[in-house]
N, C-alpha and C positions, 0 to 999 in steps of 0.2 A: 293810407289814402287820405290824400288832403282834397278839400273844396270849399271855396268858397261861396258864404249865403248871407247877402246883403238887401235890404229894402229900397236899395236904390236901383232904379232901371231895371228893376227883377224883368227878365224874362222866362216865363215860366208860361205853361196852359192853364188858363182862370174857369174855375168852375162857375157858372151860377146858379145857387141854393135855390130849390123852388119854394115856393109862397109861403110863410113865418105863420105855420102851427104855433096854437100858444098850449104850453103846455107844462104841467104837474112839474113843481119843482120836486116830489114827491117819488114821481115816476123811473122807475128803475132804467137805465143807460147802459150802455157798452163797445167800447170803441167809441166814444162819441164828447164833443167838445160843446159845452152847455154857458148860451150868453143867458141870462137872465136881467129882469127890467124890476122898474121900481114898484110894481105893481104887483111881483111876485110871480109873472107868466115869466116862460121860457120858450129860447129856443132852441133847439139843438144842430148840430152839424157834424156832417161825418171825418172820421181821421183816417185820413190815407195819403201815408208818405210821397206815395208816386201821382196823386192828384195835383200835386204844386201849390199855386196861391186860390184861396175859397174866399169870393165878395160875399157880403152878407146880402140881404133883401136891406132896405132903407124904412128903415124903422121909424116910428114917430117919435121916438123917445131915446136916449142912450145908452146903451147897454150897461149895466151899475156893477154886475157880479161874474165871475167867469169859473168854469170847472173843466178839469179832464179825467176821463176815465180810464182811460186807455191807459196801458202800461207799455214801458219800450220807446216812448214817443214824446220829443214835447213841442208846444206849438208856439210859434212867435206870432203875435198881436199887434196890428197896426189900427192906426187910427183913421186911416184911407185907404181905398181902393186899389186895386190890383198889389195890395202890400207894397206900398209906396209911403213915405211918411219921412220927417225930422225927427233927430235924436235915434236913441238906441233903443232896439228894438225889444218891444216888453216880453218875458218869455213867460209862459204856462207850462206847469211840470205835472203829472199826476199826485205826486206825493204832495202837493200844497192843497189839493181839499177845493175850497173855494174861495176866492181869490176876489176881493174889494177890486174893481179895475182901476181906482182912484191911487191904490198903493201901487199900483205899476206905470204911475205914470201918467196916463190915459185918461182922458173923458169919454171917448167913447172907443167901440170898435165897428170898423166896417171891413176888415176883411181876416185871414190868417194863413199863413201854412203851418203845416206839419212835417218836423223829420223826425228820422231816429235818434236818440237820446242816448243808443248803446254805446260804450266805451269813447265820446265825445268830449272836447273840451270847446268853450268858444272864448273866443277873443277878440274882445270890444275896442274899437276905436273910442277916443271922446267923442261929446257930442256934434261937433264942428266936423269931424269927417265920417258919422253914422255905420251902423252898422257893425256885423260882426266876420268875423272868419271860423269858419270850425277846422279842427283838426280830429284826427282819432289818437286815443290814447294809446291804440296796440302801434308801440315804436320797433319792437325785438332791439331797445338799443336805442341811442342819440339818433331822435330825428332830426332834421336841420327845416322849416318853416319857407315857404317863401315868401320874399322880400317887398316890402307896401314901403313905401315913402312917409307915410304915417304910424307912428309908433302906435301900440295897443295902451289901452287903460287898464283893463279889468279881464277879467279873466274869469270862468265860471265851467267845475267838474260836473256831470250830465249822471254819471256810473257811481255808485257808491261800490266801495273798495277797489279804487283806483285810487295810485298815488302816482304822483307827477313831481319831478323834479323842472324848474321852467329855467331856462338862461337866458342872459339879458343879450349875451353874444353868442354868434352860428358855433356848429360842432362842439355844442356843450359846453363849452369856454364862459368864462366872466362871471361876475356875480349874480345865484340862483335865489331861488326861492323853491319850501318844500308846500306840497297840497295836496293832501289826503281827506277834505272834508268836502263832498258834494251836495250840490243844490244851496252852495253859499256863493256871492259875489265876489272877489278878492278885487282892492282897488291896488294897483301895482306899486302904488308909490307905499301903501301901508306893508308891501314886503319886501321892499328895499331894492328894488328892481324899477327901472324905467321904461323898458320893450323884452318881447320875449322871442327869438329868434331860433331860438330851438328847445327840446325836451325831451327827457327821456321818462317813460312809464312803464310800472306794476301793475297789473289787473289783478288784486287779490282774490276776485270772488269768479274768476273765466270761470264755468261748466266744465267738466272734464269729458274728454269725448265719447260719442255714443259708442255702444257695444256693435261688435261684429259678429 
């Protein structure tokens, strides 16, 4: 299953957070996506894939710190409303802990969504034509990518042990590139590859099915 998720013209149902509790950076969380301010209050927000884009309240100050709790899940981070924004979109992963918003890019945050993170790869345009594309990693095989007139940049595995093979031309053909490390960036041009049009992937770590 392919689809695309970009910050451009999102159309999506926008939730909006009621009134910005400050609160305990301390304070135990779950499921839940934490901005925190330079004063040490926070505040928190909920994660649900099928909610779409979440505006923040309009804060006095800019958001400085960001965290996710949530497993399964990670959230992309815009700097404007209804997840609308320039450049490539900042992503939040659980396994990063808490996150300076300043290394992502960002000065502040005003909105987010969340998807699932399971067996995922995305695929970033440069900054000149924004945004990303996800695919999933369960191919059973050479999957072939649909075709954007802008070639990708970068590239970024979501699943730890998942390994991708990426081709630069459809039906697995051309010169590849291998990716077995997730929650790393890969810039295309540092793996010898210029567009990635198709791939085929391993999920070393699938669950093996429930009992009957």
């Amino acid at each position: 299953m392919l689809f695309k998720n970009t910050f451009i013209n999102l159309v999506v149902a926008a939730l909006a957070v009621a009134g910005p509790p400050n609160l305990s950076r301390q304070e135990p969380v779950t499921d839940l996506v934490t901005f925190c301010f330079s004063e040490g209050d926070c505040f928190q927000g909920g994660v649900d894939p099928d909610v779409g884009c979440v505006d923040l309240p309009e804060f006095s100050e800019p958001v400085e710190t960001a965290s996710l709790s949530s497993t399964g899940v990670e959230c992309l981070l815009s700097p404007e409303p209804s997840c609308q924004g320039s450049g490539l979109p900042a992503i939040l992963l659980p396994t990063a802990g808490t996150v300076e918003i300043s290394t992502l890019g960002l000065s502040n945050v005003a909105s987010y969504l969340c998807t699932s993170d399971v067996d995922i790869v995305n695929l970033c345009f440069p900054e000149v034509a924004e945004g990303c594309f996800q695919a999933s990693t369960v191919t059973d095989g050479c999957a072939t990518l649909t075709l954007f007139s802008e070639a990708y940049a970068s590239l970024f595995l979501t699943t730890n042990g998942t390994e991708c093979t990426f081709f630069q031309d459809g039906e697995c053909a051309g010169p590849s590139a291998f990716v077995n490390e997730a929650g790393v960036t890969f810039e295309l041009d540092t793996l010898g590859i210029n567009n990635v049009k198709s791939l085929s992937c391993t999920n070393t770590q699938t669950p093996p099915p429930p009992r009957r």
